[in-house]
N, C-alpha and C positions, 0 to 999 in steps of 0.2 A: 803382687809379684807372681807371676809363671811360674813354674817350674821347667829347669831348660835339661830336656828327655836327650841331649844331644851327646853322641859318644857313648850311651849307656844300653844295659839291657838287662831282665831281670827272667830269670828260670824260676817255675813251679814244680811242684812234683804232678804225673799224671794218677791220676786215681784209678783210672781203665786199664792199665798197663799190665801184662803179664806175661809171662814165658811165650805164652799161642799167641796172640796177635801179634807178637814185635813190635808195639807200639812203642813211640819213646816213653821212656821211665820221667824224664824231665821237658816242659814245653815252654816257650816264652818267644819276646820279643828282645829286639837288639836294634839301637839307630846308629848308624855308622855314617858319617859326616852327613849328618840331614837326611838319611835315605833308611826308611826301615826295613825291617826284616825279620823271618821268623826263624825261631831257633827251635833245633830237638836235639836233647841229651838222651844218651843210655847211660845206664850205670851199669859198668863191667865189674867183675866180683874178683879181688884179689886170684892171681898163679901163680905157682912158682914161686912163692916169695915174696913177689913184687906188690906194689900198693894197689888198691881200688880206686878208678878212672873214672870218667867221663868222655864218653866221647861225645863230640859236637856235630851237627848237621845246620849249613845255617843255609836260608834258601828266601826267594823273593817273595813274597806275598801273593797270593794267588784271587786270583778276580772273582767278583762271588757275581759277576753278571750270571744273568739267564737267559739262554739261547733257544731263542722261540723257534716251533718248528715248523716247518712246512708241509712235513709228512700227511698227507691227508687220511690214511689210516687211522691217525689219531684225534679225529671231527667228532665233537658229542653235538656238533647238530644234526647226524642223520638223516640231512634231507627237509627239516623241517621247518620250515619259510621263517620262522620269528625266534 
């Protein structure tokens, strides 16, 4: 039997994360009616009183095509018939 990933999604913590890069603190994935998606959490640190949060970033998955170039500057045949 499958397992059915539908409606669900699951956060990691990031290992790289820290005050200088801004990276999210938490990363994961999320499917929301059949359609995935990637998630980023921060973890905001108690104010005022108030509890310690999470904030969410959820965003569409991005395409890991590779965009060949035309630029001819960038030719390592140099000219060179073979």
């Amino acid at each position: 039997m499958e397992y059915d990933n539908n409606n669900r999604g699951a956060l990691w913590r990031n290992e790289t994360a820290s005050p200088e890069n801004k990276q999210p603190t938490h990363t994961g994935n999320l499917n929301v009616g059949g359609k995935d998606f990637v998630l980023s959490g921060w973890m905001k640190e108690a104010v005022d009183g108030k509890k310690a949060r999470l904030d969410l970033k959820i965003q569409e998955p991005q395409s890991r095509e590779v965009v060949a170039s035309n630029d001819s500057s960038t030719s390592t045949t140099d000219g060179v018939p073979f």
